[in-house]
Every structure is written in C-alpha cells, then in structure tokens.
Backbone of each chain as nested JSON, in Angstrom:
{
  "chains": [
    {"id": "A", "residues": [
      {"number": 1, "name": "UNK", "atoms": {"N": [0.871, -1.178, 0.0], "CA": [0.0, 0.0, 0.0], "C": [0.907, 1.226, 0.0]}},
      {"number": 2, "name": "UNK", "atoms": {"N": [0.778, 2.348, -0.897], "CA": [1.471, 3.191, -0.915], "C": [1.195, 4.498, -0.324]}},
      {"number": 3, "name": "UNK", "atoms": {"N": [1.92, 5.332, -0.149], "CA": [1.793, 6.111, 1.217], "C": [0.929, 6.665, 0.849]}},
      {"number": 4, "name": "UNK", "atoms": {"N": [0.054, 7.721, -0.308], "CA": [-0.85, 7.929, -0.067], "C": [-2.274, 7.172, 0.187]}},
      {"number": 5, "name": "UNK", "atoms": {"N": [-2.435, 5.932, -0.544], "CA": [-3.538, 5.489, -0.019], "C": [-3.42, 5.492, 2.045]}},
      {"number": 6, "name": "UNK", "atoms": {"N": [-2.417, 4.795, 2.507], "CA": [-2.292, 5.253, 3.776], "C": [-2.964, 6.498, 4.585]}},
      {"number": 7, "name": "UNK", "atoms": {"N": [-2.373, 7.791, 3.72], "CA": [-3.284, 8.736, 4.414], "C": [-4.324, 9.193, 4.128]}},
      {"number": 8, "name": "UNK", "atoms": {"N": [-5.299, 8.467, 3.241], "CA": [-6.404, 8.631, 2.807], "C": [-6.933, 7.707, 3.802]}},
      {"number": 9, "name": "UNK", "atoms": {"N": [-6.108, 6.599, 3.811], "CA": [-7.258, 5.327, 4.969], "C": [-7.495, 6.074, 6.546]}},
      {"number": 10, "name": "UNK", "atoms": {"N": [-6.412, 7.165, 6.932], "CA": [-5.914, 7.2, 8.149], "C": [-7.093, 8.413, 8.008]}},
      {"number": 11, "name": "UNK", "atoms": {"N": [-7.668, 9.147, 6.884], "CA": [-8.36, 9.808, 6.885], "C": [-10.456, 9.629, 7.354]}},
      {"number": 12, "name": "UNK", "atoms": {"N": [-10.016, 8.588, 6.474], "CA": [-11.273, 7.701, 6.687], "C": [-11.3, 7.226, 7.98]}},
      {"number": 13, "name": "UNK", "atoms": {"N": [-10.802, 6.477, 8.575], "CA": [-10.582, 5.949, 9.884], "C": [-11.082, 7.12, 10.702]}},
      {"number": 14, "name": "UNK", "atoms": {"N": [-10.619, 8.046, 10.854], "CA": [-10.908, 9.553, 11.469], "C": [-12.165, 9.605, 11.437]}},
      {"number": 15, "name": "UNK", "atoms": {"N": [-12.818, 9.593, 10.395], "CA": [-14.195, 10.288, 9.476], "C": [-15.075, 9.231, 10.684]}},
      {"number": 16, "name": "UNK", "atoms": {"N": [-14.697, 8.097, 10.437], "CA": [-15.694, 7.378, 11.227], "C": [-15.319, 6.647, 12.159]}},
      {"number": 17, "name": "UNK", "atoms": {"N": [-14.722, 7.28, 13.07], "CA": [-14.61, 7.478, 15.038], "C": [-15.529, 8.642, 15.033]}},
      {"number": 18, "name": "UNK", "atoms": {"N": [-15.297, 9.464, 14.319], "CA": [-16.142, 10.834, 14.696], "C": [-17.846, 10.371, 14.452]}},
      {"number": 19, "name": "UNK", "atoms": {"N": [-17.921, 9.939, 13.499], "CA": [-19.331, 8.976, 13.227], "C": [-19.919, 8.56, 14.195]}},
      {"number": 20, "name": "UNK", "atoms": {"N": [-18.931, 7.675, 14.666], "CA": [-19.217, 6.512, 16.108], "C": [-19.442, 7.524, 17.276]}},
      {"number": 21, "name": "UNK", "atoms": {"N": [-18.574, 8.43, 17.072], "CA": [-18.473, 8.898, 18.672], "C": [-20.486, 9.96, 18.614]}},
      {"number": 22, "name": "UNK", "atoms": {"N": [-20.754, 10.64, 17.414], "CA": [-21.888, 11.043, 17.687], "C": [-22.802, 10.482, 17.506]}},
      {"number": 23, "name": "UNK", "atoms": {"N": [-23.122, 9.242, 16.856], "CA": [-23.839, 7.8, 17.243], "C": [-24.141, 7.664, 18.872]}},
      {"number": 24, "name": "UNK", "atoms": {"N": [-23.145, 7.058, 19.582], "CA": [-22.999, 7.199, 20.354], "C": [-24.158, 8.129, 21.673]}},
      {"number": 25, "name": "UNK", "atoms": {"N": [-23.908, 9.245, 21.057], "CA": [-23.695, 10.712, 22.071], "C": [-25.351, 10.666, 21.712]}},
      {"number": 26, "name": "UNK", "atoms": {"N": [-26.105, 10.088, 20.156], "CA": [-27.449, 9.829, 19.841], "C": [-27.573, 11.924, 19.35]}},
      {"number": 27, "name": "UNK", "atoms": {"N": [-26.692, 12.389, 18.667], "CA": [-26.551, 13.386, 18.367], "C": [-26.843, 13.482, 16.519]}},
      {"number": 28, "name": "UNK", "atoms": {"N": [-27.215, 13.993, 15.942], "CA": [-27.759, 14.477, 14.203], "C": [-26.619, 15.104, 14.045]}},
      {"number": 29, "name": "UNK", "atoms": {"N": [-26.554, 15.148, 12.761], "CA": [-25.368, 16.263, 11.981], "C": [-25.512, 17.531, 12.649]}},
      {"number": 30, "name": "UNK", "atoms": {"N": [-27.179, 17.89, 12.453], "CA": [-27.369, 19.411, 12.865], "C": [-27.033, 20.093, 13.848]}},
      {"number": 31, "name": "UNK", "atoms": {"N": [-27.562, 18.396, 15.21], "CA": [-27.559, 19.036, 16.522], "C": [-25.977, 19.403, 16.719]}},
      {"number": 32, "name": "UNK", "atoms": {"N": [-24.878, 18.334, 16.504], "CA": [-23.718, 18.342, 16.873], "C": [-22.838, 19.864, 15.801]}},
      {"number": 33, "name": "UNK", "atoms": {"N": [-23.583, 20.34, 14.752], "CA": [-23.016, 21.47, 14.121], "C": [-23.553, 22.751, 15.406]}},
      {"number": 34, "name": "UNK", "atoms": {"N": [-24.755, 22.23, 15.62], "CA": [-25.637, 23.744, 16.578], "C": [-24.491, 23.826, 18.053]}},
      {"number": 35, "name": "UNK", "atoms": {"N": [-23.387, 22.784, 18.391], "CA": [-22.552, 22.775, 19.283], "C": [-21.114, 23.133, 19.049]}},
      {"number": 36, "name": "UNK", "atoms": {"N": [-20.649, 23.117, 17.698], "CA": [-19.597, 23.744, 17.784], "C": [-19.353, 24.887, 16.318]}},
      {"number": 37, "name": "UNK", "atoms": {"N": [-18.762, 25.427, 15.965], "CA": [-18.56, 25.888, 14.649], "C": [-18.574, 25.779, 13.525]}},
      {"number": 38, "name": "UNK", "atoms": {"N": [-19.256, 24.398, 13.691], "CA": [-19.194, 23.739, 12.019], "C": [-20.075, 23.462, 11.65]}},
      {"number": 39, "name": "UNK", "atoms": {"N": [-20.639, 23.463, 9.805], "CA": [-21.349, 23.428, 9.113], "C": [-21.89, 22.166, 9.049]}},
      {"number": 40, "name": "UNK", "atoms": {"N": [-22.753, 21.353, 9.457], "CA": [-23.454, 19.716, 9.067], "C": [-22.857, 19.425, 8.049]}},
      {"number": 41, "name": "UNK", "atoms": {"N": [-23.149, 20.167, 7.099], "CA": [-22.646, 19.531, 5.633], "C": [-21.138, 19.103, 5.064]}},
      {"number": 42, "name": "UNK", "atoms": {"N": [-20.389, 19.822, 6.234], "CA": [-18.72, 19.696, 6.238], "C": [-18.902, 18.7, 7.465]}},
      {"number": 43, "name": "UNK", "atoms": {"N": [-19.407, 18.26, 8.239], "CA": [-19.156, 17.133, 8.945], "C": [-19.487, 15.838, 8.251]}},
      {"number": 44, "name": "UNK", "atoms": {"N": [-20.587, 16.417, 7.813], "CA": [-20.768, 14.763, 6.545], "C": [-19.732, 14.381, 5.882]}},
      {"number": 45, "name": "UNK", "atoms": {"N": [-18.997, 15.329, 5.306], "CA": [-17.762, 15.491, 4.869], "C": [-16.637, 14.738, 5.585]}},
      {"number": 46, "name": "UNK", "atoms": {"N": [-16.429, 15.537, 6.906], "CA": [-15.512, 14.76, 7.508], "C": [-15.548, 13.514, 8.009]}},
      {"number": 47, "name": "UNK", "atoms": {"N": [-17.041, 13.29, 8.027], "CA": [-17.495, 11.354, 8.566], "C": [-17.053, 10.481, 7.663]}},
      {"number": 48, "name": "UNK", "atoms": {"N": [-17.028, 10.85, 5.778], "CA": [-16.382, 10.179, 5.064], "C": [-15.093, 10.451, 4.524]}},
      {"number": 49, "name": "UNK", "atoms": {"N": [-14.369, 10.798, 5.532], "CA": [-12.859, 10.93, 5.212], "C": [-12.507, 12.022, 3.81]}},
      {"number": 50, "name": "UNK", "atoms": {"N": [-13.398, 12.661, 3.806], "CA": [-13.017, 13.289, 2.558], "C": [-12.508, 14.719, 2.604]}},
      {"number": 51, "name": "UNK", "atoms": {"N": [-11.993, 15.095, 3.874], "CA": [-11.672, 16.488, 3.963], "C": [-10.177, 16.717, 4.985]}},
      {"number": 52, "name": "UNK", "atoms": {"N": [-9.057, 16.854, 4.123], "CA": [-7.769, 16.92, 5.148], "C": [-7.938, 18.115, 6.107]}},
      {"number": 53, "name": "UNK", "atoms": {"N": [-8.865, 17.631, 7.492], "CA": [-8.969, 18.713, 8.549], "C": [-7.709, 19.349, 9.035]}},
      {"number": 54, "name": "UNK", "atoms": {"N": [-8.144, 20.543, 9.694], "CA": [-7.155, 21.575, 10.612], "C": [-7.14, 21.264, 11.768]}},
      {"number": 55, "name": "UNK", "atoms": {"N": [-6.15, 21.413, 12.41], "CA": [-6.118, 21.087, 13.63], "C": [-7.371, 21.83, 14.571]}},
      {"number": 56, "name": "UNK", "atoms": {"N": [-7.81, 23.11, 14.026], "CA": [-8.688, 23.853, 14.557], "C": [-10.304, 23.463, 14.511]}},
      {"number": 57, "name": "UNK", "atoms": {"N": [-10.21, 22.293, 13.357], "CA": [-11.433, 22.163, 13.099], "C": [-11.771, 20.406, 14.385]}},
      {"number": 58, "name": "UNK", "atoms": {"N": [-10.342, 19.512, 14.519], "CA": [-10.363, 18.743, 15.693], "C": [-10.487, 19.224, 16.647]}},
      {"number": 59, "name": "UNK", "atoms": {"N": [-10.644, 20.625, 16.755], "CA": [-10.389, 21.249, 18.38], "C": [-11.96, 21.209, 18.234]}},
      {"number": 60, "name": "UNK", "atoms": {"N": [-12.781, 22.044, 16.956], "CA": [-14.16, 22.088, 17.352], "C": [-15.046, 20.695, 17.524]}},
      {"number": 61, "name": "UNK", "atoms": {"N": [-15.015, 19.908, 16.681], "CA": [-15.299, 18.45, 16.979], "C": [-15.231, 17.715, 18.517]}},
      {"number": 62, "name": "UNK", "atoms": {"N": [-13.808, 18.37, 18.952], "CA": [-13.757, 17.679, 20.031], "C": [-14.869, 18.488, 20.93]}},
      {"number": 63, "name": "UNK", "atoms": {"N": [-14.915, 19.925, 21.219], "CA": [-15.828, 20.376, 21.59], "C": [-17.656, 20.175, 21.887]}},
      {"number": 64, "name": "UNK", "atoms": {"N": [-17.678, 19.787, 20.197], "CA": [-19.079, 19.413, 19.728], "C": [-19.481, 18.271, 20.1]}},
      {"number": 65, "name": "UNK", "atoms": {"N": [-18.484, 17.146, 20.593], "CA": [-18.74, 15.709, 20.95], "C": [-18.571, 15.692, 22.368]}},
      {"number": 66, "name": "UNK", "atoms": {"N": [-17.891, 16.754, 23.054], "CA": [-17.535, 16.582, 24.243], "C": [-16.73, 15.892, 24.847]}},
      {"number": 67, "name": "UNK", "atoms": {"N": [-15.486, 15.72, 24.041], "CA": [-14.622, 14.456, 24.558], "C": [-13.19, 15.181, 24.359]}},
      {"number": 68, "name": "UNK", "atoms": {"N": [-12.264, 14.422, 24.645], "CA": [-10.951, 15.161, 24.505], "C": [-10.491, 14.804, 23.313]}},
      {"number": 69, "name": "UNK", "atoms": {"N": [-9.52, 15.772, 23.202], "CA": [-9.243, 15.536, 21.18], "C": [-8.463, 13.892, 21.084]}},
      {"number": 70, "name": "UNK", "atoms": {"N": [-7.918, 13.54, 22.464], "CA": [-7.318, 12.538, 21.53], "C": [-7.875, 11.096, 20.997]}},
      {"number": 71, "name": "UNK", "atoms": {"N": [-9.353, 11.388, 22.39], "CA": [-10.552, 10.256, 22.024], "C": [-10.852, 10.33, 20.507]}},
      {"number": 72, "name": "UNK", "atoms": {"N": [-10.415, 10.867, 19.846], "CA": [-11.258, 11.41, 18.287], "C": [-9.973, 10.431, 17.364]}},
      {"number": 73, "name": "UNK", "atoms": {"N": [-8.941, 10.095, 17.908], "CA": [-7.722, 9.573, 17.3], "C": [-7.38, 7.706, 17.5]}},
      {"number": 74, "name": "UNK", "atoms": {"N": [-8.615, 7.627, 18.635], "CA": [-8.853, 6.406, 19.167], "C": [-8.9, 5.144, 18.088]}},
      {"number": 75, "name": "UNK", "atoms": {"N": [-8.105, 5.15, 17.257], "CA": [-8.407, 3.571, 16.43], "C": [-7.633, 3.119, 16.259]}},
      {"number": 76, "name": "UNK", "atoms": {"N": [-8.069, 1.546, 15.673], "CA": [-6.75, 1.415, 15.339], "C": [-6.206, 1.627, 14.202]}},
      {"number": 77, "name": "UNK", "atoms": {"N": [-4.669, 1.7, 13.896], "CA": [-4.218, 2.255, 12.36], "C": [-2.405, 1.31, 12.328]}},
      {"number": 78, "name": "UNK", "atoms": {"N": [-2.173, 1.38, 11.57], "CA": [-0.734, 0.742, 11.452], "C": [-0.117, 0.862, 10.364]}},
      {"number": 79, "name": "UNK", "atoms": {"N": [0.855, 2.075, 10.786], "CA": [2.191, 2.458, 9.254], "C": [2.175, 1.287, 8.664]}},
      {"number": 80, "name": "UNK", "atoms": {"N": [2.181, 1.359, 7.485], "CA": [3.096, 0.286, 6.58], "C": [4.028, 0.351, 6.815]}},
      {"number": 81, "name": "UNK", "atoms": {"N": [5.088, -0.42, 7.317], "CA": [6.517, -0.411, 6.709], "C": [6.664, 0.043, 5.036]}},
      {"number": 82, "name": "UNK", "atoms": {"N": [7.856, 0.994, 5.076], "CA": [7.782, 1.558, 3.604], "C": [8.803, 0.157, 3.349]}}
    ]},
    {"id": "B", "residues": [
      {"number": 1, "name": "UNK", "atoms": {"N": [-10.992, 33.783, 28.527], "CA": [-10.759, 33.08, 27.362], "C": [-11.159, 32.835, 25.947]}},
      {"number": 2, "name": "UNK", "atoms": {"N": [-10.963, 34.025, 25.589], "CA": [-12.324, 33.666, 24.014], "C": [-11.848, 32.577, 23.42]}},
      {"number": 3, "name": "UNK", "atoms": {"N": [-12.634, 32.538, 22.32], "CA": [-13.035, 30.983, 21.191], "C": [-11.372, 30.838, 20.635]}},
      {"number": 4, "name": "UNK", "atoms": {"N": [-10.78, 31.885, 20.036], "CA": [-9.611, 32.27, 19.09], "C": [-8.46, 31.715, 20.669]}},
      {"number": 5, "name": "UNK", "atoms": {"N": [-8.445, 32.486, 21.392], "CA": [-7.028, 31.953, 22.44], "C": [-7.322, 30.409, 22.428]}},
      {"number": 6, "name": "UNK", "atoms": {"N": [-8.355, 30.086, 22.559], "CA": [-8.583, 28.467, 23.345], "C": [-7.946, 27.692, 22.429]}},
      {"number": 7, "name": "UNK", "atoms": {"N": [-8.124, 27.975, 20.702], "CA": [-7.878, 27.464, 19.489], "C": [-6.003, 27.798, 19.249]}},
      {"number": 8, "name": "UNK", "atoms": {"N": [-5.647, 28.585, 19.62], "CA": [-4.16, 28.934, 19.538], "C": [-3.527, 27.984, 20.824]}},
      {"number": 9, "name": "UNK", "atoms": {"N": [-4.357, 27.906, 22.145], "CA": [-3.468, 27.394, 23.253], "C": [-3.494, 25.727, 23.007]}},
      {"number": 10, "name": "UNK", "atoms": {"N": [-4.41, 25.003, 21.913], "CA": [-4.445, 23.798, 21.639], "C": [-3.691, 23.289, 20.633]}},
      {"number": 11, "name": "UNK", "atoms": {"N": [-2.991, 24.617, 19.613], "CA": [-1.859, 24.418, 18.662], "C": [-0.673, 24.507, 19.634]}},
      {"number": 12, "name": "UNK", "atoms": {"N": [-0.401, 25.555, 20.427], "CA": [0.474, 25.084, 21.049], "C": [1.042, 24.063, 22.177]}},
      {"number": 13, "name": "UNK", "atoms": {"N": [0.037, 23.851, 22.299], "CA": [0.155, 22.465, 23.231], "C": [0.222, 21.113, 22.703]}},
      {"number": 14, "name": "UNK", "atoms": {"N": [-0.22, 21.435, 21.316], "CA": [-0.127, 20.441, 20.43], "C": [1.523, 19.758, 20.042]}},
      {"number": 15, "name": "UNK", "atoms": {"N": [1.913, 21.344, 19.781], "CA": [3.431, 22.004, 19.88], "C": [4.163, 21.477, 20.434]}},
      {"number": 16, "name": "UNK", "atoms": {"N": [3.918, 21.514, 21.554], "CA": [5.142, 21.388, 23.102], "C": [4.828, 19.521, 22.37]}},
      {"number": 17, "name": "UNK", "atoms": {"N": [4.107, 19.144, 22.972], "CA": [4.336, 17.691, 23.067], "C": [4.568, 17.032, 21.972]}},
      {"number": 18, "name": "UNK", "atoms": {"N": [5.026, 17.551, 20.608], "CA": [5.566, 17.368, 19.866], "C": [6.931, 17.227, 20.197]}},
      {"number": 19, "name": "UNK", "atoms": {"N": [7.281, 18.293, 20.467], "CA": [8.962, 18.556, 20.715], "C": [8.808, 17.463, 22.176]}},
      {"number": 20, "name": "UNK", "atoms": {"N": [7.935, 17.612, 23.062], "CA": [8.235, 16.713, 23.802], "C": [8.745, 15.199, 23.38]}},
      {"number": 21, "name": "UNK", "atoms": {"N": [7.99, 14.89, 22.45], "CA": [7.904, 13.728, 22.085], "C": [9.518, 13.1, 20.963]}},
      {"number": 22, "name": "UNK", "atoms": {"N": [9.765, 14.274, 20.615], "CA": [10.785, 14.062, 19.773], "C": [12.239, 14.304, 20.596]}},
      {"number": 23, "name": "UNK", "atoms": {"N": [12.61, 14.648, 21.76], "CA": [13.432, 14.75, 22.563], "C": [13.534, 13.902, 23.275]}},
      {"number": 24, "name": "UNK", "atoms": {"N": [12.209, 12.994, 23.742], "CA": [12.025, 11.433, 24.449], "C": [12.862, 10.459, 23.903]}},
      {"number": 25, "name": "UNK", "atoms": {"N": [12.673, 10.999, 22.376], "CA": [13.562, 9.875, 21.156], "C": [14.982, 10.002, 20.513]}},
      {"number": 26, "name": "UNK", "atoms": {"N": [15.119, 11.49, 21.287], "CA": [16.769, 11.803, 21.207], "C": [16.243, 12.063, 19.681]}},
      {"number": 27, "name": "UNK", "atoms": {"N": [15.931, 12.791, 19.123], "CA": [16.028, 13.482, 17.817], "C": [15.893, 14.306, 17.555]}},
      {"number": 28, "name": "UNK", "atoms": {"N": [16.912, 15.015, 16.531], "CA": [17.045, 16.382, 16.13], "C": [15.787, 16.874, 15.474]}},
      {"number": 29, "name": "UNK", "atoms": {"N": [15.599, 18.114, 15.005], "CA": [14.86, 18.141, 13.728], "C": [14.911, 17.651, 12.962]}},
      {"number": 30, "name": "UNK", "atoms": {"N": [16.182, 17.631, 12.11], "CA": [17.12, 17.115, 10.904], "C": [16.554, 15.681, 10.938]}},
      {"number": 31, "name": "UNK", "atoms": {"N": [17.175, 15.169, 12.125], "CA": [17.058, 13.532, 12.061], "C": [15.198, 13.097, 12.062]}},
      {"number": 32, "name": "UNK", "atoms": {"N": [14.651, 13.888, 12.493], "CA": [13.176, 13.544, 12.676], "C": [12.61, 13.783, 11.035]}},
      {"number": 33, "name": "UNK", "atoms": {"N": [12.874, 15.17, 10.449], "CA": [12.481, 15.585, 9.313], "C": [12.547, 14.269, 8.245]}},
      {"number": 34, "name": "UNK", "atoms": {"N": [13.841, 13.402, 8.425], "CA": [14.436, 12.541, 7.343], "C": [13.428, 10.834, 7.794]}},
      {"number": 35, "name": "UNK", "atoms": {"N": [12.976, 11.294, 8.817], "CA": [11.911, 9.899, 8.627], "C": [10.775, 10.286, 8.412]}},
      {"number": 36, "name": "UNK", "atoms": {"N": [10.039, 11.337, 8.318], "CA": [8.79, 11.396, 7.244], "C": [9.338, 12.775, 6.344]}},
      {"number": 37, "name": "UNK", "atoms": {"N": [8.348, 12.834, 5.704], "CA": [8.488, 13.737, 4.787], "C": [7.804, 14.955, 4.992]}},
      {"number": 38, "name": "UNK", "atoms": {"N": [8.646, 15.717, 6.3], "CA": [8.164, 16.934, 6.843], "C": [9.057, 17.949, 6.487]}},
      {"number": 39, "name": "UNK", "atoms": {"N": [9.346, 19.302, 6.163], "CA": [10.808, 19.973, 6.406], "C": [11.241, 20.153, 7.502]}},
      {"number": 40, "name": "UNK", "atoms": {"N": [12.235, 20.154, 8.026], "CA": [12.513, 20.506, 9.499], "C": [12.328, 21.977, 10.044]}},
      {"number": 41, "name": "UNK", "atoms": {"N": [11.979, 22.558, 9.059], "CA": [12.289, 24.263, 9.415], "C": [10.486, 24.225, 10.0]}},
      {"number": 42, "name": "UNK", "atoms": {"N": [9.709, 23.711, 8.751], "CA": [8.494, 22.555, 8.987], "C": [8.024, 22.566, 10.708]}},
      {"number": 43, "name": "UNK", "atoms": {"N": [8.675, 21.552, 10.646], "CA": [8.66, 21.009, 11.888], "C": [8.891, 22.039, 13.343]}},
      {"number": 44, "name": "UNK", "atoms": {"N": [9.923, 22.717, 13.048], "CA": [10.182, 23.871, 13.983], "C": [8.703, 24.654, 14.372]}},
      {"number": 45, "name": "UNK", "atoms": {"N": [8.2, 25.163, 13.367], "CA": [6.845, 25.875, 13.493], "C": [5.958, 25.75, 14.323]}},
      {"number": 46, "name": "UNK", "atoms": {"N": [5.708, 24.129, 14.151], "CA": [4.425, 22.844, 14.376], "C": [4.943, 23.06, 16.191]}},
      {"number": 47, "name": "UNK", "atoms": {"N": [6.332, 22.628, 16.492], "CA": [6.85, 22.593, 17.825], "C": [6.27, 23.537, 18.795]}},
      {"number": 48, "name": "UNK", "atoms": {"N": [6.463, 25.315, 17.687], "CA": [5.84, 26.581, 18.144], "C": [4.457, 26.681, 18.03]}},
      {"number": 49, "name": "UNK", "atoms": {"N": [3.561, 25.781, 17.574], "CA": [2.11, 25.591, 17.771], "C": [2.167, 27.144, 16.73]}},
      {"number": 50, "name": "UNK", "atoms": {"N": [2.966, 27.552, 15.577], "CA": [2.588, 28.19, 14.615], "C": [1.662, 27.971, 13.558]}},
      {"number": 51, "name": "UNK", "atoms": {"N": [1.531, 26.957, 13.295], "CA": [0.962, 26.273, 12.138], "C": [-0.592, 25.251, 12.352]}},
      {"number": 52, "name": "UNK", "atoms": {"N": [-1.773, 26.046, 11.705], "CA": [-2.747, 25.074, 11.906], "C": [-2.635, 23.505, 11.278]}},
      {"number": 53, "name": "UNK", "atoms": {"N": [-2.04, 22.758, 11.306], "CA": [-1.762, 21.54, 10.759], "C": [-3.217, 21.261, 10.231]}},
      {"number": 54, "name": "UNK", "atoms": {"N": [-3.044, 20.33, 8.972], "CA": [-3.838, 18.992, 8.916], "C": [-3.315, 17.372, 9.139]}},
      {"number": 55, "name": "UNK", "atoms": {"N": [-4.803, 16.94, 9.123], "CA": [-4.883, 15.37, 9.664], "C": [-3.109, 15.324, 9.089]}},
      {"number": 56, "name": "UNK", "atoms": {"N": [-2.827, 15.12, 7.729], "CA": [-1.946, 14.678, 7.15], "C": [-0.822, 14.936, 7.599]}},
      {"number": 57, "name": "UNK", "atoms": {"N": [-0.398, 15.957, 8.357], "CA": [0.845, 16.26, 8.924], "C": [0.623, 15.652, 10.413]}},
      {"number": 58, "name": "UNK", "atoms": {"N": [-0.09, 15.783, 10.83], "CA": [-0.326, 14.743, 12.006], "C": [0.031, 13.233, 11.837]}},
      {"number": 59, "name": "UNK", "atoms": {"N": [-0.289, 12.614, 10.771], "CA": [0.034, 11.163, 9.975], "C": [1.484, 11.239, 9.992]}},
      {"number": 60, "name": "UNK", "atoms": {"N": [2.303, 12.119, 9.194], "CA": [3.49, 12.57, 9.094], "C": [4.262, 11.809, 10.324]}},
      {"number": 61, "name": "UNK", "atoms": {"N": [4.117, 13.229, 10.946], "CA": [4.413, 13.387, 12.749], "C": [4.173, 12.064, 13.355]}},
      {"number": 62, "name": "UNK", "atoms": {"N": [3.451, 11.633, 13.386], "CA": [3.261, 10.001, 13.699], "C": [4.327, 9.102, 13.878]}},
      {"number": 63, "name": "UNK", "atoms": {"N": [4.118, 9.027, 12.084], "CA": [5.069, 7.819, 11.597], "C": [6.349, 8.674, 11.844]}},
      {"number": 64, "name": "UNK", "atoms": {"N": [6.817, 9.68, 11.797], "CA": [8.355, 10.414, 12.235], "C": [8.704, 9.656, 13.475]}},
      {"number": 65, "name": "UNK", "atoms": {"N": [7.862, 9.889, 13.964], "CA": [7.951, 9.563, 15.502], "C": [7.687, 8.685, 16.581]}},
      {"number": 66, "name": "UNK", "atoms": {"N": [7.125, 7.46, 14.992], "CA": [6.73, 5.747, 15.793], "C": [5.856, 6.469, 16.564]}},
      {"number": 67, "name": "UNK", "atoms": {"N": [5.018, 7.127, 16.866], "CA": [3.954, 6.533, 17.902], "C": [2.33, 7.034, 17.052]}},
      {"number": 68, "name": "UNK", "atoms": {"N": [1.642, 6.448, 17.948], "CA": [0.277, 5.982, 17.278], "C": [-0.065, 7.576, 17.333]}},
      {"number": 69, "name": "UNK", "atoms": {"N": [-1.158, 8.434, 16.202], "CA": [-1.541, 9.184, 16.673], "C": [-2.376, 10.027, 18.106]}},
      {"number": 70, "name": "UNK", "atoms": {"N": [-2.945, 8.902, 18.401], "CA": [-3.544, 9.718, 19.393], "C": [-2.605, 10.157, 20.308]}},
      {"number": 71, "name": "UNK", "atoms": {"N": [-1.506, 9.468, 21.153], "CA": [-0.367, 10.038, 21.635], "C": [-0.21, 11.264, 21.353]}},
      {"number": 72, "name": "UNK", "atoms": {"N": [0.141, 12.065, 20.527], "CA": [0.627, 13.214, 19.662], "C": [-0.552, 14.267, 20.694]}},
      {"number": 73, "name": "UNK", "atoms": {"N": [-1.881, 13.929, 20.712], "CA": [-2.468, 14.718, 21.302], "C": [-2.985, 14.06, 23.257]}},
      {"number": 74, "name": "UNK", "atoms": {"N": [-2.163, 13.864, 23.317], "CA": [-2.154, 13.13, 24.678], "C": [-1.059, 14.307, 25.726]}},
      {"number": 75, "name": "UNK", "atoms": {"N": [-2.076, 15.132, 26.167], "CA": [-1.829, 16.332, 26.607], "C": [-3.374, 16.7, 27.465]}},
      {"number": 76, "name": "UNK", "atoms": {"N": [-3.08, 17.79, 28.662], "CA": [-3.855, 18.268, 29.505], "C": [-4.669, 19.239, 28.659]}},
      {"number": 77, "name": "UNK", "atoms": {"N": [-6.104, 19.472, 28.175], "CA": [-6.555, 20.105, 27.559], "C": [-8.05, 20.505, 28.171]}},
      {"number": 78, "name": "UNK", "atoms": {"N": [-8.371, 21.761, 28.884], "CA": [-9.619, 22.05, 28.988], "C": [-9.92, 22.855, 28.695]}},
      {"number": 79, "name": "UNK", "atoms": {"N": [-11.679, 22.475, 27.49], "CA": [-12.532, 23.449, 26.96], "C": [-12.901, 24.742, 27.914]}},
      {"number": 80, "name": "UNK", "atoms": {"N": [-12.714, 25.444, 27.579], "CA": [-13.295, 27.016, 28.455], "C": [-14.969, 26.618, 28.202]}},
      {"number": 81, "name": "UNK", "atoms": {"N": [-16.104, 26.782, 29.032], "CA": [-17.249, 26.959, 28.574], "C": [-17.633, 28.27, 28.775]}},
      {"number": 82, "name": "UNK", "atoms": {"N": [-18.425, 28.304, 27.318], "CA": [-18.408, 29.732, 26.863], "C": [-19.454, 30.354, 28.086]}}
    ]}
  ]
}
C-alpha cells in the first residue's frame, strides 16, 4: 500500500470514530453542528474521510462531541513499513 | 478566554508535546524531518504551535515519531465553557 492510499485510509478511519463517537452521544449532523462551529454539511464530509482537517477544526469536533481531542484519534491504524 | 485563544493554546500544546515527544527519542529536527516527509524548518513551526496543521501532517508526525496518533495529542486540555 502506498503512502498515499495510507493517508487517505488514516483519513477515513478519522471520518468514522467521529461517526461513532456522535452515534454514540445519539446526536444528528445538525444538533452536533448547533454545538460547535461547524457546518453539518462539512461534517458529513468529515465522517467520510473526505476532507484533510485543521487542527482547529479537531479542536471544534472535540468540543461538539464533548470528549478530549485525543478520544477522536482512538483507532486502530498501522504504518506500513515503507 | 475567548473561542480564538482556546484554538491557539491547543496548537500550542499540540506544539510542546511534539517537541516533547521528539526529545524522548533523542532526535534532532534534521534527524526527525528525514523519517517522514516533513521539512525541518516545517517542523520547527508545528513545535511553536505556529501552524494550523492537517490530519496529514499529524500522519506525518506520527510515523516520524513511531507513535500511534492519538499520543501526539495526549496532553492536559480544557474546553473554556463559553
């Protein structure tokens, strides 16, 4: 697997912990946008890995879910050896 | 504490335990830069919580630094409520 598919997977992986975690919380796109700075429609976004976030935008997530940022990093993942 | 400090004090804390993390491992910039594909001058910034990173430089930083992401943000962090 070559390094970018890697950080596309590591992207995805992201997209949906954040999924899980407002599953979870029994929270909507909307409600969890009406909690932090972000647009529903860019979280849909980020649930399917399709948006290389800012660190600023993990800070609001973490906010919006109520958890600490590094719960949001919680999976598992494993470098390839290059 | 407004919205903007809370968002700067989580880059830099992001920061510190970066450099924390890369001094644990006895590595320079130089030597850290040359296991992912970060610049070191790069890297200097990220240390100074200058730079809003994405996911992808976080991935970077990772694999630079053998440890799993969430580590990276495995730091004392509390939301101000507004």
């Amino acid at each position: 697997m070559n390094e970018n598919t890697n950080k596309v997977q590591f992207q995805q992986l992201f997209g949906t912990k954040i999924k899980e975690l407002r599953k979870l919380k029994k929270l909507s796109l909307r409600q969890l946008s009406q909690r932090c700075n972000l647009d529903y429609s860019d979280i849909a976004k980020y649930e399917k890995g399709e948006v290389n976030i800012q660190l600023s935008t993990v800070f609001e997530l973490s906010k919006g879910l109520e958890v600490h940022p590094k719960v949001l990093f919680d999976f598992d993942f494993l470098f390839n050896a290059d």
